[in-house]
MDTraj code that builds the backbone (N, CA, C; nanometers):
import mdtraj as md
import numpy as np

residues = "UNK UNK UNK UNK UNK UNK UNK UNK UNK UNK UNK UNK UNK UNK UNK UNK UNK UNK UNK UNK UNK UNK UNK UNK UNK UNK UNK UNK UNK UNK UNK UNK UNK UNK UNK UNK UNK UNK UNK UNK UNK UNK UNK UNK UNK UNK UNK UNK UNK UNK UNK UNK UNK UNK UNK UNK UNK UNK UNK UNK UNK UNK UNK UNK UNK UNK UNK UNK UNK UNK UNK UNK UNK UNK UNK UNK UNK UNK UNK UNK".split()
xyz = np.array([
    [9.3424, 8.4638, 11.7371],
    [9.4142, 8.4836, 11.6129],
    [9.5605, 8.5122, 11.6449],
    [9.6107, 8.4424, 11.5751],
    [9.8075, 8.4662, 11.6166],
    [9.8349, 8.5712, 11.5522],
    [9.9446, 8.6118, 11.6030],
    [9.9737, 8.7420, 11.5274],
    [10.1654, 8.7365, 11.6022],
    [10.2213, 8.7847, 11.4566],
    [10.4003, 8.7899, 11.4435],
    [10.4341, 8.9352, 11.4525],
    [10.5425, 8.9194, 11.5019],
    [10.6005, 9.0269, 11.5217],
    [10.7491, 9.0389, 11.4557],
    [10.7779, 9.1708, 11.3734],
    [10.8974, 9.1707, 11.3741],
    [10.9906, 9.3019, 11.4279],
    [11.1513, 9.3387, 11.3823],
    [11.1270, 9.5072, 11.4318],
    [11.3052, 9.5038, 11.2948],
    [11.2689, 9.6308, 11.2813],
    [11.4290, 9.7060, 11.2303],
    [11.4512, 9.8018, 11.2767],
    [11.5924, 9.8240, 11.2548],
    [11.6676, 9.9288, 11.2504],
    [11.7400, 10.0058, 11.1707],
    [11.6992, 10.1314, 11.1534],
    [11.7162, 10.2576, 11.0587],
    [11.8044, 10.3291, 11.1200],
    [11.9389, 10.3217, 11.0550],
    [12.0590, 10.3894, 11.1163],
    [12.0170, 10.5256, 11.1205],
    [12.0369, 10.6341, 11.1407],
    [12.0351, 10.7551, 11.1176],
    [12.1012, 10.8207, 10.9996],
    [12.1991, 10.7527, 10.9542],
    [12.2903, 10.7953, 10.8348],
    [12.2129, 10.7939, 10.7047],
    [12.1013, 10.6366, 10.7151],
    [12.0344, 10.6664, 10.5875],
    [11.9738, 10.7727, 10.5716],
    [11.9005, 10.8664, 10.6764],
    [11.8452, 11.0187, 10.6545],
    [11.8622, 11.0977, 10.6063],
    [12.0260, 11.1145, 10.6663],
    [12.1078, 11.2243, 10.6552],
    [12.1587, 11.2372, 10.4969],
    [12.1543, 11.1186, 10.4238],
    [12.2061, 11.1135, 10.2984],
    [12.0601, 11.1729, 10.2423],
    [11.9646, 11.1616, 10.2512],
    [11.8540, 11.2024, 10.2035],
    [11.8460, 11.3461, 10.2051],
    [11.9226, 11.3921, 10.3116],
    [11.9036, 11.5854, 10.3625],
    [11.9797, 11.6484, 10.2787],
    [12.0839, 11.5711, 10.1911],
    [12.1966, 11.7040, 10.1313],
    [12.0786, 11.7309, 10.0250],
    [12.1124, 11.8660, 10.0431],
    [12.0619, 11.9594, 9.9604],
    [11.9214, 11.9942, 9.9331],
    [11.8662, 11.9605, 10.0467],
    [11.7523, 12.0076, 10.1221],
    [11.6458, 12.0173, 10.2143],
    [11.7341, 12.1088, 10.2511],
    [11.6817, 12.2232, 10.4121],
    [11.5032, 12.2576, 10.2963],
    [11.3888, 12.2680, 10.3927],
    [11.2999, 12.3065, 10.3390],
    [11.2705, 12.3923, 10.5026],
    [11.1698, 12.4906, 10.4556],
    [11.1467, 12.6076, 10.5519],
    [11.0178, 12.5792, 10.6285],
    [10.9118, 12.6209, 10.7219],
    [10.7922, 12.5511, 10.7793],
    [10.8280, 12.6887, 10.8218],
    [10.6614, 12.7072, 10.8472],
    [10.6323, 12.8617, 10.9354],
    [10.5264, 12.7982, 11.0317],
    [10.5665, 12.8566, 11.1621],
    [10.4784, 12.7629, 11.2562],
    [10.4107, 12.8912, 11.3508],
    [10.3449, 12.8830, 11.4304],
    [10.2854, 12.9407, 11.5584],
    [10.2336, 12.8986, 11.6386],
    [10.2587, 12.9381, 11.7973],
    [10.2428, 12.8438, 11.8901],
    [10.0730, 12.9119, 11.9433],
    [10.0210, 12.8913, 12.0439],
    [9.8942, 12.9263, 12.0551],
    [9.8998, 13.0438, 12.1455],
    [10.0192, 13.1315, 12.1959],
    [9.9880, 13.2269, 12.2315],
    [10.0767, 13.3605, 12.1336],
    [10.0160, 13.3136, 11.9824],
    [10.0451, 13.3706, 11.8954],
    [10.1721, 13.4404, 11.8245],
    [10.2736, 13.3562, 11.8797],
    [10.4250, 13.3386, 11.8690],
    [10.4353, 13.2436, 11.7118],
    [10.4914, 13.3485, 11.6007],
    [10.5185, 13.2555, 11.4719],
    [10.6542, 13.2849, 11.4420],
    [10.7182, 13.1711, 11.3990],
    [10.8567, 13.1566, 11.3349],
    [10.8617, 13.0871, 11.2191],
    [10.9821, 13.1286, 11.1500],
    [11.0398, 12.9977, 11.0114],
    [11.1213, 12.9185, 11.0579],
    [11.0678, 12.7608, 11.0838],
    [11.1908, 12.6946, 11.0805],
    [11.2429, 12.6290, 10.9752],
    [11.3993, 12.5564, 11.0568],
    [11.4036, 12.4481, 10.9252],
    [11.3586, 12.3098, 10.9704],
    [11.2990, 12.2502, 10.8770],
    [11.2728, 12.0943, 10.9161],
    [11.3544, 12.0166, 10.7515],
    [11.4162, 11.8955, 10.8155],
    [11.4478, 11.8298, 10.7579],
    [11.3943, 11.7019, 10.6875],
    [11.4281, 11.6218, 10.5888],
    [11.3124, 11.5578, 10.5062],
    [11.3381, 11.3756, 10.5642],
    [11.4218, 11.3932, 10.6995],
    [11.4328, 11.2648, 10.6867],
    [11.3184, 11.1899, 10.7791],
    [11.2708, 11.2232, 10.8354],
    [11.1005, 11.1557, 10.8797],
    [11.0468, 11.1434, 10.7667],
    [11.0247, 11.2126, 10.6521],
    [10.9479, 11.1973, 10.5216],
    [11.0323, 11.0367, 10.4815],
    [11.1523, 11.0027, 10.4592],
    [11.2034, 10.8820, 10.4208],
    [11.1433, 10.7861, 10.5303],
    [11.0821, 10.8040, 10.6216],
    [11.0918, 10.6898, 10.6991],
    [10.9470, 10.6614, 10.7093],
    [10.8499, 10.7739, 10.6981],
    [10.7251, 10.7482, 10.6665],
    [10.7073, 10.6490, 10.5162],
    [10.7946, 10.6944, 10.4049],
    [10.7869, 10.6063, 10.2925],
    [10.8316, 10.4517, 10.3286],
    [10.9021, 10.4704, 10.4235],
    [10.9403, 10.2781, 10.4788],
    [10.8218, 10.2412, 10.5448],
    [10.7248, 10.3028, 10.6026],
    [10.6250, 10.2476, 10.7154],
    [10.5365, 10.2223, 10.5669],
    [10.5103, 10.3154, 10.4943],
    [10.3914, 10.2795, 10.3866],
    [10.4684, 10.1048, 10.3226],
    [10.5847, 10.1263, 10.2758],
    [10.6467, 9.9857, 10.2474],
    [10.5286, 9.8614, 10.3157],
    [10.5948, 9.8827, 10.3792],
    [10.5732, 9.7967, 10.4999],
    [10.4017, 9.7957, 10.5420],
    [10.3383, 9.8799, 10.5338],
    [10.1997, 9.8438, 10.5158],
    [10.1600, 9.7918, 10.4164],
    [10.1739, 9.8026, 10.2965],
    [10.1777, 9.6922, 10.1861],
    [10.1862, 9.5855, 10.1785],
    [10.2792, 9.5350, 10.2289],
    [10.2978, 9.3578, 10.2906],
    [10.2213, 9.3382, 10.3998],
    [10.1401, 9.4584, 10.4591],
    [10.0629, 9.3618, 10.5745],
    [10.1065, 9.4298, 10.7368],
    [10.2138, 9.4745, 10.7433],
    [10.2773, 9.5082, 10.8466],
    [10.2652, 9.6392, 10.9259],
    [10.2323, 9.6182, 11.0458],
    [10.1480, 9.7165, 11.1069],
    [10.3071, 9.8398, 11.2364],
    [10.3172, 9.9260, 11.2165],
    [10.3757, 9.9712, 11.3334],
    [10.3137, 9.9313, 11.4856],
    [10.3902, 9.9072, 11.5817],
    [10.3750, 9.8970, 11.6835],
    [10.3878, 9.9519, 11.7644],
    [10.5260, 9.9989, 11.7611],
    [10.6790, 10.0632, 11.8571],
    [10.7645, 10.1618, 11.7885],
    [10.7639, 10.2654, 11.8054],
    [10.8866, 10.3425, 11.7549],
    [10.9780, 10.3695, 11.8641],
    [11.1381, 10.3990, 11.8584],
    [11.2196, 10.4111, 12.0052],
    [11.3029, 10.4458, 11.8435],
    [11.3498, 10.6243, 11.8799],
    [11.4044, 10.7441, 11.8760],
    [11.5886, 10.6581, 11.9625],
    [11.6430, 10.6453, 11.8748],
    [11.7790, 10.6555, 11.9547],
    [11.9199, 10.6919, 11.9461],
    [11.9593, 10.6903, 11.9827],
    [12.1044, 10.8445, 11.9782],
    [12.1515, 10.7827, 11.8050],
    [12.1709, 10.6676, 11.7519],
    [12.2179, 10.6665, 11.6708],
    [12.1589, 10.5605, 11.5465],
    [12.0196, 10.5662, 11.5568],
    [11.8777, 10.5192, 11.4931],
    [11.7711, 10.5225, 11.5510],
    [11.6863, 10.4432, 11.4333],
    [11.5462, 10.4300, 11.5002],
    [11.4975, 10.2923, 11.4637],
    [11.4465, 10.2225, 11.5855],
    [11.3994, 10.1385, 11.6260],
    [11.2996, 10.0633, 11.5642],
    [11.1776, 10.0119, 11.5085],
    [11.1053, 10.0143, 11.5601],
    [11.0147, 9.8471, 11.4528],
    [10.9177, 9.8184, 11.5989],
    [10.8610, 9.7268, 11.5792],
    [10.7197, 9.6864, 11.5090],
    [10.7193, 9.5870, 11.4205],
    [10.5892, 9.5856, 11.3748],
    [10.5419, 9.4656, 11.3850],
    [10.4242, 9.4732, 11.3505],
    [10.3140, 9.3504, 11.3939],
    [10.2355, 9.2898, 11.2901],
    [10.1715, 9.1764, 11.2634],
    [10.0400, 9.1506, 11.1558],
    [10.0085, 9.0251, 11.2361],
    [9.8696, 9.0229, 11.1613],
    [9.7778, 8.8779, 11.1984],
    [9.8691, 8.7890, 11.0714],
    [9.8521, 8.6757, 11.1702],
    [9.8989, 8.5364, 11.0825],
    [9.8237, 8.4965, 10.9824],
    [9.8320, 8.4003, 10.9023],
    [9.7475, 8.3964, 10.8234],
    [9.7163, 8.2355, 10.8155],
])
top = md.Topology()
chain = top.add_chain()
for i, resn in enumerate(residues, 1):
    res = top.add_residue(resn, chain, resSeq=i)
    for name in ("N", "CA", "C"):
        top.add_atom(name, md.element.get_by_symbol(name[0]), res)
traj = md.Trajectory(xyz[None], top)
């Protein structure tokens, strides 16, 4: 079965426009019972909503590559 590949790139800037005006808080603990508040930011949440996109049409993640000034990454589907 053939199968295509494609990939984009997600500047980092689109994120950052997503973050003004909100910082949200996370309370975490590590396993030798060390808890803190951090902050986490919502721009992985925007990029998870692009991967669901993109599973909709069919399109599978492959590859993600984290890089100084985006993110990468490649996807896959069977041909049809």
């Amino acid at each position: 079965m053939a199968v295509e590949y494609r990939f984009e790139f997600y500047p980092y800037g689109i994120f950052k426009e997503e973050m003004v005006g909100e910082h949200r808080k996370i309370f975490s603990c590590k396993a030798e019972k060390e808890c803190r508040v951090e902050d986490v930011h919502p721009e992985f949440s925007h990029l998870v909503e692009m991967f669901q996109d993109r599973d909709e049409a069919g399109w599978e993640v492959a590859q993600i590559f984290f890089q100084e000034n985006g993110v990468l990454v490649f996807y896959k589907r069977r041909k049809e």
